[in-house]
Backbone as ProteinMPNN parsed JSONL, in Angstrom:
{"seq_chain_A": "XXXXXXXXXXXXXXXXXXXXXXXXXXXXXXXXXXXXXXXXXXXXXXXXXXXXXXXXXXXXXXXXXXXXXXXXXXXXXXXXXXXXXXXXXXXXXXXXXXXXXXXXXXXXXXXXXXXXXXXXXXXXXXXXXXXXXXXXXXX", "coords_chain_A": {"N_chain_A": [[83.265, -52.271, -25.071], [83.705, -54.327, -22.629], [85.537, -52.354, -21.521], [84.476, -50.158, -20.734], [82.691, -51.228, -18.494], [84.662, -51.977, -16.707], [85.598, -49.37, -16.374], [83.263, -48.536, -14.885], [82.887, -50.512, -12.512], [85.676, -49.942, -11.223], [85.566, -47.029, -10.464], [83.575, -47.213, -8.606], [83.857, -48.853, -6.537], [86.311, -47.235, -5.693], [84.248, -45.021, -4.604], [83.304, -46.224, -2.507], [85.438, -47.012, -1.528], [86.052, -44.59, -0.398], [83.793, -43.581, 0.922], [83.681, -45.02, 3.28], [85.944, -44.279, 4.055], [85.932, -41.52, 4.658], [83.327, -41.508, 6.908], [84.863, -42.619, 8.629], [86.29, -41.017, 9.132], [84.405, -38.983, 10.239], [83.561, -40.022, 12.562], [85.086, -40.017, 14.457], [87.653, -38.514, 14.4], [87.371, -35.288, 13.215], [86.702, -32.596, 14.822], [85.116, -30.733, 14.682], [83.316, -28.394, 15.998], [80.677, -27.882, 14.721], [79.847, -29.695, 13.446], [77.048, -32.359, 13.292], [75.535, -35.045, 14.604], [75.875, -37.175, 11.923], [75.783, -38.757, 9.169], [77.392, -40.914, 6.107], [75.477, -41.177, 3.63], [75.696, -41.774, 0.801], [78.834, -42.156, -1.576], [78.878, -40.43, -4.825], [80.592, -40.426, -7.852], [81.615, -38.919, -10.354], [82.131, -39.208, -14.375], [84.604, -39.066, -14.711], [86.047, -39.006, -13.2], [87.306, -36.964, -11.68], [85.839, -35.711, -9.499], [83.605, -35.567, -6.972], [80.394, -36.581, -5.05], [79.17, -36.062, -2.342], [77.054, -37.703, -0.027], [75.077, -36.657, 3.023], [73.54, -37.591, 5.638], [72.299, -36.025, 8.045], [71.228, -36.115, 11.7], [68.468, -33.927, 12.829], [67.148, -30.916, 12.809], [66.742, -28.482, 10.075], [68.986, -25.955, 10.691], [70.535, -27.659, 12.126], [71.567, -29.775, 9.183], [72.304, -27.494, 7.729], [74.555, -26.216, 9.242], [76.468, -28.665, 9.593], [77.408, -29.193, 7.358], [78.599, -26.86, 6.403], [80.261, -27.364, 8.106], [81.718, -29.522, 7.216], [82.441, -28.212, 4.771], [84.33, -26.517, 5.39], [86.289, -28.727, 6.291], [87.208, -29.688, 4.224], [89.889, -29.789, 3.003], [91.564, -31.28, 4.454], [90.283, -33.643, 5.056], [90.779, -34.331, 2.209], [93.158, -34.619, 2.155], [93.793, -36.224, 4.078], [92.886, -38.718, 2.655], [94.418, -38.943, 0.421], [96.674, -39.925, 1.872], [95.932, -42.461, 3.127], [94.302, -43.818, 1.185], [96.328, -44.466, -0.702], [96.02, -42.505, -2.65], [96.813, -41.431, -5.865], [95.442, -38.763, -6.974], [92.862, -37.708, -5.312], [89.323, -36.918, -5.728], [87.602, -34.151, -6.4], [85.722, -32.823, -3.604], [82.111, -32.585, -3.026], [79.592, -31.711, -0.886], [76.225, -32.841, 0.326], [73.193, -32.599, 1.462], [71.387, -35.506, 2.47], [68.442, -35.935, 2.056], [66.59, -38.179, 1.705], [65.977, -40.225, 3.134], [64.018, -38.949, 5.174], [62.143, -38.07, 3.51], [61.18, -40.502, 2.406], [59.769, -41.39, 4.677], [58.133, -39.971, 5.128], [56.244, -39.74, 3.395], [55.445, -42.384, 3.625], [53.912, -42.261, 5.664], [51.554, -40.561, 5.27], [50.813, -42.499, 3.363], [49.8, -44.487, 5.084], [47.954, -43.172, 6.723], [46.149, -42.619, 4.493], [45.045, -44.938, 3.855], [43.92, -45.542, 5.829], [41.528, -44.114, 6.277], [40.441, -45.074, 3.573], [39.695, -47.513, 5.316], [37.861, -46.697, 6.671], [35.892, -45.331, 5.369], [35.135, -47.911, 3.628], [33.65, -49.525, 6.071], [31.872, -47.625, 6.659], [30.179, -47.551, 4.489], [29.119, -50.422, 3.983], [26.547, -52.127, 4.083], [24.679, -51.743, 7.366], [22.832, -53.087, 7.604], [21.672, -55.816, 8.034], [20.105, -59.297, 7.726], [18.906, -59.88, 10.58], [19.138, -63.232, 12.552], [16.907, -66.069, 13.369], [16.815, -67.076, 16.382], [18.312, -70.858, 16.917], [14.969, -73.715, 17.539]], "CA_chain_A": [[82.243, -52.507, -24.077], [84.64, -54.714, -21.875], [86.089, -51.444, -20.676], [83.386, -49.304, -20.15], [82.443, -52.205, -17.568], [85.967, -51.878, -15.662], [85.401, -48.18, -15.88], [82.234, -48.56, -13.531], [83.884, -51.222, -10.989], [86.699, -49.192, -10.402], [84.516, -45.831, -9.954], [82.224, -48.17, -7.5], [85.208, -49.334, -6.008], [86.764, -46.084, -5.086], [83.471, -44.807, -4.302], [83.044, -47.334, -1.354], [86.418, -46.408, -0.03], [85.987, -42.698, -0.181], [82.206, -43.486, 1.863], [83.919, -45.449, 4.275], [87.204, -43.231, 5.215], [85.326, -40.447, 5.063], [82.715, -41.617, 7.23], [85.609, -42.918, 10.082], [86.9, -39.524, 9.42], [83.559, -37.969, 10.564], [83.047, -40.231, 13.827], [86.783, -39.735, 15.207], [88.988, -37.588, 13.548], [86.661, -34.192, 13.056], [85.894, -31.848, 16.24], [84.487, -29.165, 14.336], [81.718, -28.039, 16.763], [79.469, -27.172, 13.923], [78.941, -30.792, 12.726], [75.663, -32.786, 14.319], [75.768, -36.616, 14.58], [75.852, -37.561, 11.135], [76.189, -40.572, 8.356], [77.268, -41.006, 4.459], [75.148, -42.668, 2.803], [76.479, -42.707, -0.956], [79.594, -41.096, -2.529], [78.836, -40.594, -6.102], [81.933, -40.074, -8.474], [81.526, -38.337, -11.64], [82.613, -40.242, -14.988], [85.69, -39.005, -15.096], [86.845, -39.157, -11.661], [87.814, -35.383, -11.139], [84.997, -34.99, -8.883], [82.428, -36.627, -6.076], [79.177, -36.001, -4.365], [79.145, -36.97, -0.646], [75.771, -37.301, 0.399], [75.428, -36.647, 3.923], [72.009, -37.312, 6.37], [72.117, -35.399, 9.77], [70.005, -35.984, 12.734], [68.695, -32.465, 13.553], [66.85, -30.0, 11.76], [67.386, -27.856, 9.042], [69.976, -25.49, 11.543], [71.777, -28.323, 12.241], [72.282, -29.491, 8.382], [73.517, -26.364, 7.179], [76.011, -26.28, 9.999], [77.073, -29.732, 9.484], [77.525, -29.293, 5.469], [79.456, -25.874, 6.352], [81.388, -27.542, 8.929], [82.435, -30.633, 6.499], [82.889, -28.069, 3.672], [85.448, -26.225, 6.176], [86.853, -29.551, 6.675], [87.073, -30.533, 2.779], [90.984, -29.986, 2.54], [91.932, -31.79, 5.383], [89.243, -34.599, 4.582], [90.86, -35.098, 0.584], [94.963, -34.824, 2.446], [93.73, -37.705, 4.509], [92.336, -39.525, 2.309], [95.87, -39.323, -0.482], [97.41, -40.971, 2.451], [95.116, -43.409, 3.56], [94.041, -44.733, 0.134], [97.692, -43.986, -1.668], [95.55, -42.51, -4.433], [97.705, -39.884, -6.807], [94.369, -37.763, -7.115], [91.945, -37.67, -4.993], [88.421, -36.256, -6.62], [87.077, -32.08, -5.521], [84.228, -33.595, -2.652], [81.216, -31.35, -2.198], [78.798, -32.268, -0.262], [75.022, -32.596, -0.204], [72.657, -33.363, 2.414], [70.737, -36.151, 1.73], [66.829, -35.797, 3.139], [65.77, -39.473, 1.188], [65.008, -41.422, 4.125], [63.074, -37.894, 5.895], [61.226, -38.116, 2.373], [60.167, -41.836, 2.603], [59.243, -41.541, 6.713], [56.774, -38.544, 5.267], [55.371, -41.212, 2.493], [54.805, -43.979, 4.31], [53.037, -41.47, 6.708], [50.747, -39.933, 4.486], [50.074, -43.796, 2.916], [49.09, -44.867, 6.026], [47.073, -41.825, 6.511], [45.362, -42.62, 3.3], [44.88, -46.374, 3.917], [43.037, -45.616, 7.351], [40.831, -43.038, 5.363], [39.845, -45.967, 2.996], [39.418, -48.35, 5.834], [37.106, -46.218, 7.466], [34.761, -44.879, 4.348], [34.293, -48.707, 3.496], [33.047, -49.862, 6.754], [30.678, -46.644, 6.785], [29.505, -47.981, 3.178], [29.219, -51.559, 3.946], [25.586, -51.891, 4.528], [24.589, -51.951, 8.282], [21.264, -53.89, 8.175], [22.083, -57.493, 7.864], [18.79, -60.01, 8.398], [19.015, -61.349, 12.043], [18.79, -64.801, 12.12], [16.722, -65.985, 14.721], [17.605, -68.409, 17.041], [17.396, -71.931, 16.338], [14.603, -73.89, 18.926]], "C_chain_A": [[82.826, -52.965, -22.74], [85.176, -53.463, -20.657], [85.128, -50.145, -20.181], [82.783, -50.124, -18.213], [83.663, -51.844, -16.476], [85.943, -50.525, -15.27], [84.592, -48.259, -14.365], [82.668, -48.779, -12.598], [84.515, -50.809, -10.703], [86.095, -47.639, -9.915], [83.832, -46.535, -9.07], [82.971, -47.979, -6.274], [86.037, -48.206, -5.009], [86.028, -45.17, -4.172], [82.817, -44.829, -3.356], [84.05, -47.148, -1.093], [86.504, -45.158, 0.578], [84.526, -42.975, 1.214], [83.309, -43.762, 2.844], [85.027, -44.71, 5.278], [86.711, -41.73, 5.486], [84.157, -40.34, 6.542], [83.477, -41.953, 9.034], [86.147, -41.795, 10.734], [86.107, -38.705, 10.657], [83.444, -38.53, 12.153], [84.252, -40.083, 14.983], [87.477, -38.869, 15.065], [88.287, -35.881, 13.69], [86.42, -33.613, 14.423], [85.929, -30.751, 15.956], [82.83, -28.988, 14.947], [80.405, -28.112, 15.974], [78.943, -28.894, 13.028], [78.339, -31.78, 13.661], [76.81, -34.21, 14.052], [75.111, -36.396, 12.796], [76.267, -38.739, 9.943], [76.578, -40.079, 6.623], [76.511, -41.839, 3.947], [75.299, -42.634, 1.602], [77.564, -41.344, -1.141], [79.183, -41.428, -4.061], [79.726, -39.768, -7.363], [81.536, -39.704, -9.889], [82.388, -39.273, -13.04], [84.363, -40.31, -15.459], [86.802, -38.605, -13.754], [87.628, -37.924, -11.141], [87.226, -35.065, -9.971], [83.95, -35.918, -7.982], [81.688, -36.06, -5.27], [79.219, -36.902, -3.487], [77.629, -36.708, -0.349], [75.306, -37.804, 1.967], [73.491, -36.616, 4.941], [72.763, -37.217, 8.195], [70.873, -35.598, 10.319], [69.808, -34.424, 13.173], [67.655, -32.337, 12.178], [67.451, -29.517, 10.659], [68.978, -27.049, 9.652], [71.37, -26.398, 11.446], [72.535, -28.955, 10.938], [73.115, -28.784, 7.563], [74.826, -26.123, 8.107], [76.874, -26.91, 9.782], [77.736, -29.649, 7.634], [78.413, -27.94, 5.736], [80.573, -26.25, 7.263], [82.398, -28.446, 8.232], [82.752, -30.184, 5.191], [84.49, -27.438, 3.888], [86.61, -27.626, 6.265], [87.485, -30.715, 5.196], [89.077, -30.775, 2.738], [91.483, -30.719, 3.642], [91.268, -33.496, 5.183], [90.192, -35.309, 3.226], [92.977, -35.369, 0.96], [94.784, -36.29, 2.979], [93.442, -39.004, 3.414], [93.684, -39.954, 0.937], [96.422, -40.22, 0.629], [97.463, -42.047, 3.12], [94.929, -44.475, 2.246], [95.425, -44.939, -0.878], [97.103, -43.42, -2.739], [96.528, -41.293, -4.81], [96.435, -38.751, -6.984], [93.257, -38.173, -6.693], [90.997, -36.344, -5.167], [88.28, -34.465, -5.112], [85.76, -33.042, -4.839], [83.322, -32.016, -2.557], [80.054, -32.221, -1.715], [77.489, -31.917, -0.267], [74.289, -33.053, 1.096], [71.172, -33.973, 2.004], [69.005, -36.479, 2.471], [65.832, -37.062, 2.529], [65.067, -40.014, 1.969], [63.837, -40.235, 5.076], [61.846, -37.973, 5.271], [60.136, -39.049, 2.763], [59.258, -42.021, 4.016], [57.675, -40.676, 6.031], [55.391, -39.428, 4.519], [54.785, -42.308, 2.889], [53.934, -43.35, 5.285], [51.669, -41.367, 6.184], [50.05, -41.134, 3.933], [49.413, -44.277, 4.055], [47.611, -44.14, 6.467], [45.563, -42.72, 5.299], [44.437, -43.776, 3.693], [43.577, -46.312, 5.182], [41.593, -44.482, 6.978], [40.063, -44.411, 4.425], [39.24, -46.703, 3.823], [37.722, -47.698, 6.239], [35.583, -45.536, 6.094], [34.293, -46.537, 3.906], [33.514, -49.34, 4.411], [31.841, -48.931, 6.872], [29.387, -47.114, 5.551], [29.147, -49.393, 3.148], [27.719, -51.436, 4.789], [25.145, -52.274, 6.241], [22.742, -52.925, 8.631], [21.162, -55.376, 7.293], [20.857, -58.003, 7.927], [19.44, -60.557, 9.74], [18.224, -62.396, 11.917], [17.985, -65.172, 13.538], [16.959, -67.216, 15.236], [17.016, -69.593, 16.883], [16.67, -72.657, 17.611], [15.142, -74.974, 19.184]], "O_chain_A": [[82.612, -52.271, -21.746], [85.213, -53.558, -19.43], [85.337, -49.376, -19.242], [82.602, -49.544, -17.142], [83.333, -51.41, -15.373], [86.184, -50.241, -14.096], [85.021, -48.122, -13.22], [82.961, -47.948, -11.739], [84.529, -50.922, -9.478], [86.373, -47.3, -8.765], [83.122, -45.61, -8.677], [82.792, -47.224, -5.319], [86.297, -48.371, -3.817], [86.575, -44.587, -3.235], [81.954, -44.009, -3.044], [84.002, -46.971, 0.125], [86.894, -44.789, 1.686], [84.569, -42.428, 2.316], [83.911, -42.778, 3.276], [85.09, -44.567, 6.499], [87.093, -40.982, 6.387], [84.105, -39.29, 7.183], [82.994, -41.707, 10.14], [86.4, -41.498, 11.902], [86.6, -38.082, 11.597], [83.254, -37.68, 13.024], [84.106, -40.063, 16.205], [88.007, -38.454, 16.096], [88.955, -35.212, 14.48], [85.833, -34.374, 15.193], [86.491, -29.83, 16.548], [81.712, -29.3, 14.536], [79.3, -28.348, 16.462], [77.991, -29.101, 12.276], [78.925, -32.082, 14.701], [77.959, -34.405, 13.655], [74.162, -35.674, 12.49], [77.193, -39.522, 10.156], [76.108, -39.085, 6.068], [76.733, -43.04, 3.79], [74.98, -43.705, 1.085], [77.371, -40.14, -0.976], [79.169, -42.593, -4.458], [79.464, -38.613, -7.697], [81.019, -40.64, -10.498], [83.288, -40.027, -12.671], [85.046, -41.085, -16.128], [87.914, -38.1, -13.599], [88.484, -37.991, -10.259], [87.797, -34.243, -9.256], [83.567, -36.991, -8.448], [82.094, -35.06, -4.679], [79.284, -38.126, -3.607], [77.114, -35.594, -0.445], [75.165, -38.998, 2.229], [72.588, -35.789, 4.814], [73.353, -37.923, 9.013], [69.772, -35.401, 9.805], [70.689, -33.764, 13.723], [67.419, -33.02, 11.182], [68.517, -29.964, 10.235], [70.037, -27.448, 9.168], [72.515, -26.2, 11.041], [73.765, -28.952, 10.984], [74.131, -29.088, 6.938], [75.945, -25.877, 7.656], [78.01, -26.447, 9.681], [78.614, -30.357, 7.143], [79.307, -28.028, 4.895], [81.647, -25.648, 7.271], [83.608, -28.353, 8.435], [83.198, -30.974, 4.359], [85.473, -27.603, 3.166], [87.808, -27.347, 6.298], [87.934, -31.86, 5.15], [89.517, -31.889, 2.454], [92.652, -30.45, 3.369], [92.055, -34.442, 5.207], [90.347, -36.528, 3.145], [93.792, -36.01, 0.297], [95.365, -37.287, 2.55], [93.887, -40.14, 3.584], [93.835, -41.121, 0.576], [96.65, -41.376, 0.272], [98.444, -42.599, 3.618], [95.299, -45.649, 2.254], [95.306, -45.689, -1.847], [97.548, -43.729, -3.844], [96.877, -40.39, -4.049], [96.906, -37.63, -7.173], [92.552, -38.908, -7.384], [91.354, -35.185, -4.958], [88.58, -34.063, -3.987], [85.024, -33.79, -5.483], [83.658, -30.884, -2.209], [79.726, -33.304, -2.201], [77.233, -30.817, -0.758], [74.85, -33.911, 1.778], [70.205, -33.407, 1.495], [68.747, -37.295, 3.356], [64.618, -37.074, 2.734], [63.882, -40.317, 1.834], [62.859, -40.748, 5.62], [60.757, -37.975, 5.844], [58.985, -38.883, 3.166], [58.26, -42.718, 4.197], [56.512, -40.806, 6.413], [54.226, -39.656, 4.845], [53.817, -42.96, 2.497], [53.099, -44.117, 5.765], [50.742, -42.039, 6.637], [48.82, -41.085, 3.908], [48.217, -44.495, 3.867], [46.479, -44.623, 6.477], [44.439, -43.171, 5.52], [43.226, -43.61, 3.84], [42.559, -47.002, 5.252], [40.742, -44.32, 7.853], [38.916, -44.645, 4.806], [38.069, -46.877, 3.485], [36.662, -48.293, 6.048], [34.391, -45.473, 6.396], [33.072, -46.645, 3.793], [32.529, -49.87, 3.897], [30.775, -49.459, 7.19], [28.163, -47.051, 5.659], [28.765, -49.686, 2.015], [27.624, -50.841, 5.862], [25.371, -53.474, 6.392], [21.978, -53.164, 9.566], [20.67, -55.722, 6.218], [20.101, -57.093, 8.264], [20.277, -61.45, 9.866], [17.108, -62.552, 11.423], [18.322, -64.693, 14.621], [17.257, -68.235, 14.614], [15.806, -69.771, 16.741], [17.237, -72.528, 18.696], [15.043, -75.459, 20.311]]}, "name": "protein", "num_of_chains": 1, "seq": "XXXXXXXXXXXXXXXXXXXXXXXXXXXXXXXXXXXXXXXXXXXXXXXXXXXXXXXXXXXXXXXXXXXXXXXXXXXXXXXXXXXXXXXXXXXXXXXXXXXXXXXXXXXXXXXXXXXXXXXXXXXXXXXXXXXXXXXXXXX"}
């Protein structure tokens, strides 16, 4: 059990340096026309460390993610050389990349809830009876 545990942390571990040099890679190092402004937000390493999913959110449309994901797949062997001599690792994992549309998702959700919410607001005030007794004034 013990080592199943150390497994994880060191997959975590690696996981979080791969995000981060990859990510210094992308804001300095890269001047492949074809990639937008973009961010990592998770590497996720397979259990046997051959292999990792970069998951990548671009500002831009659709246009501009497929560019950016063809420009950083162009840029994969150059990306995994840096990264042997940056991290000293003896094998660094096959990266493919993914573009990650989570937070586009949640923006649409919280839209649509709001939406909803203002839809409720508005059917109970319509339903909330409008003929109160007036009180009349005291003499």
């Amino acid at each position: 059990m013990p080592e199943e545990r150390v497994r994880k942390y060191r997959r975590d571990r690696v996981a979080e340096a791969l995000r981060e040099e990859i990510s210094a890679m992308i804001e300095g190092e890269l001047s492949d026309p074809r990639i937008s402004f973009c961010y990592i937000t998770e590497v996720a390493m397979n259990p046997g460390n051959k292999s990792a999913r970069v998951f990548v959110a671009v500002d831009g449309g659709l246009e501009a993610e497929t560019e950016t994901i063809q420009g950083l797949i162009g840029a994969r062997g150059y990306i995994r050389h840096e990264l042997t001599e940056r991290l000293g690792m003896h094998h660094v994992p096959e990266l493919t990349f993914h573009v990650d549309r989570s937070e586009k998702i949640q923006n649409r959700i919280d839209d649509l809830m709001l939406r909803q919410r203002k839809r409720q607001k508005a059917a109970e005030s319509k339903a909330q009876p409008a003929t109160a007794p007036a009180q009349k004034p005291a003499k």
